[in-house]
C-alpha positions in Angstrom: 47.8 -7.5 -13.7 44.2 -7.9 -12.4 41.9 -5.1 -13.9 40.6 -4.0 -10.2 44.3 -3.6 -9.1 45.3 -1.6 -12.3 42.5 0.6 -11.6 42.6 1.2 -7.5 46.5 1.7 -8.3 45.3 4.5 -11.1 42.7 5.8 -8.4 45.3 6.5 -5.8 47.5 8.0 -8.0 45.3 10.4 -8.8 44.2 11.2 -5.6 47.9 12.0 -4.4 48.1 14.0 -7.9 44.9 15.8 -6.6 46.4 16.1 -3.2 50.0 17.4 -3.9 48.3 20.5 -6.4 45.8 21.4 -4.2 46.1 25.2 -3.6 44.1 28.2 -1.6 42.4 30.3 -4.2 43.7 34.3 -3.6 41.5 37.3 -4.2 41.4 40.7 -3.6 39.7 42.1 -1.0 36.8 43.8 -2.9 36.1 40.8 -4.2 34.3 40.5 -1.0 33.3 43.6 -1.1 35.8 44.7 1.5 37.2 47.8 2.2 41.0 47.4 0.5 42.3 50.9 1.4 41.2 50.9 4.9 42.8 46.7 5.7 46.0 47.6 4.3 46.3 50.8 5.9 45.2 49.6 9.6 47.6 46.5 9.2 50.0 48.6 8.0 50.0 50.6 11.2 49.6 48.1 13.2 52.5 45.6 12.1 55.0 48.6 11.6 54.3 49.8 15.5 55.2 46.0 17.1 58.0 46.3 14.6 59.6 49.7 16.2 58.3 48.5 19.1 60.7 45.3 19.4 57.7 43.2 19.7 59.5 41.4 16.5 61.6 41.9 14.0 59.6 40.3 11.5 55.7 38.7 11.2 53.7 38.2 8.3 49.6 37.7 8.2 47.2 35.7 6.0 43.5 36.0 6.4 40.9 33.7 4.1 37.5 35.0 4.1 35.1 32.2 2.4 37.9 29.7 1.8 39.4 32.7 -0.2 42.5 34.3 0.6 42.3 38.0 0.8 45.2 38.8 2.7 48.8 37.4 2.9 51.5 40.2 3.5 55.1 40.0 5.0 56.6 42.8 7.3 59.9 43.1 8.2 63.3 40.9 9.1 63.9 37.5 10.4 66.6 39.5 12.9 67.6 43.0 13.7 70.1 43.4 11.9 67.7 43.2 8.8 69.7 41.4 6.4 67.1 38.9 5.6 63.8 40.5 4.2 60.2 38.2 5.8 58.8 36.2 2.6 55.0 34.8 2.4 56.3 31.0 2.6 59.1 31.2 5.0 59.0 28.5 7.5 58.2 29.2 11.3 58.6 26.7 14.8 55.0 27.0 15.7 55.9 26.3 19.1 52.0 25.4 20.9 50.5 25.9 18.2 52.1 22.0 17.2 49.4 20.7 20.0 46.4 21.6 17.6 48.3 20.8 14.5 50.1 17.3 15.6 48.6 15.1 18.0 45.0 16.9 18.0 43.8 15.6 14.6 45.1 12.5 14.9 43.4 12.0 18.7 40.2 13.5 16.7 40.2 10.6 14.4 40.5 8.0 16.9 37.3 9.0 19.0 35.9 9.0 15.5 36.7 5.9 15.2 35.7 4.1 18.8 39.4 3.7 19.5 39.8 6.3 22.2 36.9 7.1 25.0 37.1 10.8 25.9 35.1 9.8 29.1 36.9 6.7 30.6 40.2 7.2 32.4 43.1 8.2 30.2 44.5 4.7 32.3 42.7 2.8 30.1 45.0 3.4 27.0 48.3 4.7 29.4 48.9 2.0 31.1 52.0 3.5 33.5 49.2 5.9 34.7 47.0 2.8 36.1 49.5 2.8 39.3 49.2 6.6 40.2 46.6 7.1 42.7 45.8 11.0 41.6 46.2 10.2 38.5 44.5 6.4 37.1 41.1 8.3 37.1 41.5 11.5 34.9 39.7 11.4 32.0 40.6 12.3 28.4 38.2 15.2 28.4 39.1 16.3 31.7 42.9 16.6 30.4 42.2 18.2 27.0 40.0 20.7 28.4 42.5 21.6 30.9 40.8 20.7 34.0 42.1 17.9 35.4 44.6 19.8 37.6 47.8 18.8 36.3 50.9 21.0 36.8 51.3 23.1 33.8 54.8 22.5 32.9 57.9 20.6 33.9 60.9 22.2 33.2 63.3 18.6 31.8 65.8 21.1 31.2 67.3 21.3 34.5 67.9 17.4 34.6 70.5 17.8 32.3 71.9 20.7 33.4 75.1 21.2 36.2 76.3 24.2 36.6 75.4 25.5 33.4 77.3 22.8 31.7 75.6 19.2 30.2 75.6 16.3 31.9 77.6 13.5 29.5 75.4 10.9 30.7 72.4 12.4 29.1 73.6 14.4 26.2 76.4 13.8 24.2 78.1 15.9 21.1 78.2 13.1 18.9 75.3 10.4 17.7 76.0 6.6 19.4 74.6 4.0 19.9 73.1 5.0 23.4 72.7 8.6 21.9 70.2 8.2 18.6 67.8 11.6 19.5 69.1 14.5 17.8 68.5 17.4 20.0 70.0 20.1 18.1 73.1 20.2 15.1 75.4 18.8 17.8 73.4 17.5 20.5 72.1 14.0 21.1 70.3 12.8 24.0 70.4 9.2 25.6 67.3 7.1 24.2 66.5 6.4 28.0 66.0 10.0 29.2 62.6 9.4 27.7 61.9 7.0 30.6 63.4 9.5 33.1 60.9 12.3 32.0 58.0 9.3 32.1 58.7 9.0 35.5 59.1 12.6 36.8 55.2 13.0 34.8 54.1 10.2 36.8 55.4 11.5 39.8 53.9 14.8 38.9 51.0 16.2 41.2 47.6 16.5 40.6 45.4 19.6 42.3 42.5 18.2 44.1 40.6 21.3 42.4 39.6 21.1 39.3 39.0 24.3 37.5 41.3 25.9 34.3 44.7 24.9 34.2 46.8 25.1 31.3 48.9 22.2 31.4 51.3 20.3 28.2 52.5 17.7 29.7 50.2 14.7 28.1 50.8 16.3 24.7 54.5 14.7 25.8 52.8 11.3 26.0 50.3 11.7 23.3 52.5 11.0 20.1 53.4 7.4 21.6 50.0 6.7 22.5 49.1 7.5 18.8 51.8 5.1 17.8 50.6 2.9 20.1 46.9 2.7 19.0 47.7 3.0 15.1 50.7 1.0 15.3 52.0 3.5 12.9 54.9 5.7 12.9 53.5 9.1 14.8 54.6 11.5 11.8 53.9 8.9 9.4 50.3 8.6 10.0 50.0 12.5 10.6 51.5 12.7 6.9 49.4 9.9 5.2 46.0 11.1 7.0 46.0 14.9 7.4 49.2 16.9 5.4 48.8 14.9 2.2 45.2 15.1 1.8 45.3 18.6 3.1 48.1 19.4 0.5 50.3 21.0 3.5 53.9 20.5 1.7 56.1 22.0 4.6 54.0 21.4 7.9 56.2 18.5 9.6 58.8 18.5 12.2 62.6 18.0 12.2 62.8 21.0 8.7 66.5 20.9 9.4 67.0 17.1 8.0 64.6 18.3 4.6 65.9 19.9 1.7 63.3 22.8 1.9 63.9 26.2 -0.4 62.1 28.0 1.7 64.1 30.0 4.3 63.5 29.3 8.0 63.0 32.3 10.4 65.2 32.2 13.2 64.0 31.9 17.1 66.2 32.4 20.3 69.8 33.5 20.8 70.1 30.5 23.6 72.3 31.2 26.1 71.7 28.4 28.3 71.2 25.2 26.6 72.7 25.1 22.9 74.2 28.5 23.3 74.0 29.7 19.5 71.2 31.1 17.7 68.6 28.3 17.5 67.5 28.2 13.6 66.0 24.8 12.1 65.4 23.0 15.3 62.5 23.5 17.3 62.8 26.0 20.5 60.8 24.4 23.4 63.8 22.7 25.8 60.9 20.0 26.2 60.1 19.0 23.1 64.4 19.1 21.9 64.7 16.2 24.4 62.2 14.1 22.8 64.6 14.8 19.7 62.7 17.4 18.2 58.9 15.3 17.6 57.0 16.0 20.1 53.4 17.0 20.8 53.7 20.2 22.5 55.8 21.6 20.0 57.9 20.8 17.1 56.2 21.5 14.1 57.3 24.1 11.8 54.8 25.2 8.6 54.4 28.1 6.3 51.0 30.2 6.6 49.2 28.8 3.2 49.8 25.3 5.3 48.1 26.4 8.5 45.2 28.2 6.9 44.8 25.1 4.6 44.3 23.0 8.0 42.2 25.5 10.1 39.9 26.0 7.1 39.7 22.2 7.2 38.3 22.6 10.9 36.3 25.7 10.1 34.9 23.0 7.8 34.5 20.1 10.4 36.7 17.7 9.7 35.8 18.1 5.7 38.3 18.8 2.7 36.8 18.8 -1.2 33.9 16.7 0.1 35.9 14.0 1.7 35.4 13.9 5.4 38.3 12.6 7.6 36.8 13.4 10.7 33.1 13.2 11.2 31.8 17.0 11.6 30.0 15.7 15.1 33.0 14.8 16.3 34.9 18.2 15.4 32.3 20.0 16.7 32.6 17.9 20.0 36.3 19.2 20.0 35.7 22.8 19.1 33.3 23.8 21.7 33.1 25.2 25.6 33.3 21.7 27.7 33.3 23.5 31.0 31.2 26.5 31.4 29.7 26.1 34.3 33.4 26.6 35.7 34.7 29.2 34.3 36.5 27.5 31.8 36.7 28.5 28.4 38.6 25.9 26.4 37.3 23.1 24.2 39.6 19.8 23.6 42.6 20.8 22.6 41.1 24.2 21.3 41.3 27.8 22.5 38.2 29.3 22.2 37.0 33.3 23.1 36.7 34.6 26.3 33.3 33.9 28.0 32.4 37.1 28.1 34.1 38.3 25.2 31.4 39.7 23.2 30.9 42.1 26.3 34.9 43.5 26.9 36.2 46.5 25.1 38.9 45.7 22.9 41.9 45.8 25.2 40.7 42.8 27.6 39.4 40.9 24.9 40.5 38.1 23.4 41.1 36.8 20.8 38.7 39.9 19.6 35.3 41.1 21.0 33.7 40.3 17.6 34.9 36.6 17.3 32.1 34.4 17.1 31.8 32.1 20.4 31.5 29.2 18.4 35.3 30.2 16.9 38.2 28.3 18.2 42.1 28.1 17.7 45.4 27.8 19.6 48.8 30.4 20.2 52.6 29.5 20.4 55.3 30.7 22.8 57.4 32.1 19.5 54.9 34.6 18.3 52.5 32.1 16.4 48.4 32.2 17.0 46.0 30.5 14.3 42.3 31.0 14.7 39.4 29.5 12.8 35.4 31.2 12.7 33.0 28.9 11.5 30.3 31.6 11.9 32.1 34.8 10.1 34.1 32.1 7.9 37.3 33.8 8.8 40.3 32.2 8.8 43.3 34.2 10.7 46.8 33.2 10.7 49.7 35.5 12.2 53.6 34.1 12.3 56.0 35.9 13.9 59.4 35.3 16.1 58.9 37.5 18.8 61.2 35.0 21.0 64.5 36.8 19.0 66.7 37.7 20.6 65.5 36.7 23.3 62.0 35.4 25.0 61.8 38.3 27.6 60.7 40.2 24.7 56.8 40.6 25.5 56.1 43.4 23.4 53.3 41.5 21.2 50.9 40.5 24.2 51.8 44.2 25.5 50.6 45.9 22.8 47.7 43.4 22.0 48.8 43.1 18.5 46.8 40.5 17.5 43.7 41.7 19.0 43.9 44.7 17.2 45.1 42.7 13.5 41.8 40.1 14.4 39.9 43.3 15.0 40.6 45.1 11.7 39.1 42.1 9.5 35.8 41.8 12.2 35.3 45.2 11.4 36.0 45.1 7.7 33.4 42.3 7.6 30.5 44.1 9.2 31.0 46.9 7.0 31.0 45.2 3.8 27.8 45.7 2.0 27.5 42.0 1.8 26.6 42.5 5.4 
C-alpha cells in the first residue's frame, strides 16, 4: 500500500481515537474560587421547591465555568411514583432545543462555506417556495431571526385525526411498503404525508408585518434542504461533522432503535395521539410524522453532550484548535439581527432580553446578569441550554416538566431557571477572581 495512504489512513484513525475519548474536565467549585457551600445550597432549594411544586418530577443541572465543569447534580424521579431515581447521563427529548442542536450547525457551515446566502430569498435553494407570492421573497435571515411573519406553528396532527381515532390512510399499525416512517413503537405514517404537510406550509400565510414571531415551521424543511445541498444523509453529515468531532456519544435522534445503557426519561402520558406514556420517541406531534428526524425536534442527548456543543459555540465554531465553523460566521449567528424592531433573537439563537440588564429578576430572562452577547435556545419538555462567551458560563438544565401531562407550567411559573442561571451569575461576581 502506498506510504501516503498508510499514513492519512493512520491520521484519521487517530483523530476518531482523539474524538471518541474526548471528555469535559470536572472540578470543584473552589477551584474557581467559588463559593461551594452557598451553590449547593441555593440549588438545592431551588430544585427541591419545582420538585414539590409539580413543576417536575425530576431535572438535573450542569454548569462549566472556563471549559471546566463545576456543577452536574441530579434531583429527583423520572415519574411520580419515584421508582426510577434521575442519573447525570440519563437521556432527555430536547424538544426545541433540536433546532440549535440539528439543523443550526449544519446551516452554519454552509454560509461558511458560500453554499447558502442568508440574504437572497430562501427561493433560491427551496424551490416549491418560488411559486408562493408571500412567500418567494423571504430571506434566510429574515426566517431565522423570526421576522419574516410566518405562522408560528401548524398543528399536522389534526390531519390525521377523526374523531379521536387515526385515519388508516395516513397511519398504519404495521410497517409496509407505503408506510416506511416510524412514528412511534406501533405507528407508521404513509411516506407521502410528507408532501401533504409541504403543501399546507406553502399554503401557509405570511403577516404583511414583519416584527418577532416565533415560528418552526422551516426547521420542518431545513433537514431536506441540508440533504439536498450536501447530498448527504441529514443525520449522517450532522454525525461525521459536528457529534464525532465534538465527542457527543448519545446526541442523535430515533434513541429507541440504539442500544443505549443509559436510561431514557420519560415525557407525556398521551392521551390523544399514541395514547400510552411516550418514552424513547420524540414528543412533538410534528416532528413524529416526519418519523421522528426532524428539525424542530427530535433529538435526544445527555447534559455532558450539550455542554460539550454550547462550549463549542461559546468558542465560535472552534473545538481543540480545529475550527469547523469560522468564528465570524458564528458570531454572525449569535448576535441581535433586529434591534431596531424590538426583536431580540439572533439566527437560530435566543439571546437575553433587550433590556435585560435593567429588569429585576422576575421579568428577566434568561437572568439580568447574562451578558448580551450570550445566546442559547429552550424546549417545550423542560429543556433550556445557554452559552456566555463573556462570563464563560456554560448552563445546561434537563428536565421533563411535560409528565404527566404538558398543562403542567409550574417551571416558567416559578421562574426556575432564572433563579438556577441567577445563583452561578452571582457566584461569579463574588469570587475573588472577580
Amino acid at each position: 500500500m502506498n506510504k501516503n495512504i498508510v499514513s492519512f489512513v493512520f491520521i484519521v484513525f487517530m483523530m476518531n481515537l482523539v474524538f471518541a475519548q474526548r471528555e469535559l474536565i470536572h472540578a470543584l467549585p473552589a477551584t474557581l474560587g467559588l463559593d461551594e457551600s452557598y451553590i449547593d445550597k441555593k440549588v438545592d432549594s431551588i430544585m427541591n421547591m419545582g420538585i414539590d411544586s409539580l413543576a417536575f418530577p425530576g431535572a438535573q443541572l450542569l454548569v462549566a465555568i472556563n471549559d471546566t465543569v463545576i456543577f452536574h447534580k441530579a434531583y429527583g424521579y423520572h415519574t411520580y411514583d419515584n421508582e426510577v431515581a434521575v442519573k447525570l447521563n440519563d437521556l432527555y427529548d430536547l424538544a426545541s432545543v433540536t433546532k440549535i442542536s440539528g439543523p443550526l450547525p449544519a446551516l452554519m457551515k454552509l454560509v461558511d462555506e458560500g453554499k447558502l446566502n442568508l440574504d437572497v430569498p430562501f427561493s433560491t435553494y427551496w424551490e416549491p417556495w418560488k411559486h408562493q407570492k408571500d412567500k418567494k421573497d423571504l430571506t434566510l435571515r429574515e426566517i431565522l431571526a423570526h421576522q419574516a411573519g410566518l405562522v408560528p406553528y401548524i398543528v399536522f396532527l389534526q390531519e390525521v385525526l377523526r374523531n379521536g381515532e387515526l385515519k388508516k390512510r395516513f397511519i398504519h399499525r404495521e410497517a409496509g411498503k407505503k408506510y416506511q416512517k416510524q412514528a412511534y413503537g406501533d405507528l407508521f405514517v404513509n411516506t407521502r404525508f410528507e408532501r401533504k404537510i409541504d403543501r399546507i406550509i406553502n399554503r401557509s400565510k405570511v403577516s404583511e408585518e414583519k416584527k418577532y414571531n416565533y415560528s418552526g415551521l422551516t426547521f420542518l424543511i431545513f433537514p431536506r434542504l441540508i440533504e439536498q445541498i450536501t447530498q448527504t444523509d441529514y443525520q449522517t453529515y450532522l454525525n461525521d461533522n459536528f457529534y464525532q468531532p465534538l465527542g457527543c456519544h448519545t446526541l442523535g435522534y430515533l434513541p429507541s432503535n440504539k442500544h443505549y445503557v443509559n436510561a431514557i426519561v420519560p415525557t407525556e402520558i398521551d392521551t390523544l395521539y399514541r395514547k400510552t406514556l411516550v418514552k424513547g420517541w420524540v414528543h412533538d406531534e410534528n416532528a413524529s410524522l416526519f418519523g421522528g428526524v426532524s428539525g424542530n425536534a427530535g433529538l435526544f442527548g445527555t447534559a455532558d453532550d450539550l455542554a460539550k456543543l454550547m462550549l463549542f459555540y461559546q468558542h465560535y465554531g472552534n473545538v481543540d484548535g480545529q475550527q469547523i465553523i469560522s468564528q465570524r460566521t458564528v458570531k454572525e449567528f449569535a448576535k441581535v439581527q433586529y434591534p431596531d424592531n424590538e426583536n431580540r433573537r439572533g439566527l437560530g439563537f435566543d439571546k437575553p432580553l433587550l433590556d435585560n440588564a435593567e429588569l429585576p429578576l422576575e421579568e428577566a430572562y434568561p437572568s439580568p446578569l447574562a451578558s448580551a452577547d450570550s445566546f442559547g435556545h429552550s424546549g417545550f419538555t423542560g429543556t433550556f441550554v445557554w452559552a456566555d462567551p463573556e462570563k464563560h458560563l456554560t448552563f445546561i438544565f434537563l428536565s421533563n416538566r411535560v409528565y404527566p401531562t404538558r398543562e403542567h407550567r409550574a417551571l416558567y411559573d416559578l421562574n426556575i431557571r432564572t433563579a438556577l442561571m441567577d445563583v452561578f451569575y452571582k457566584a461569579l461576581d463574588n469570587s475573588p477572581k472577580n
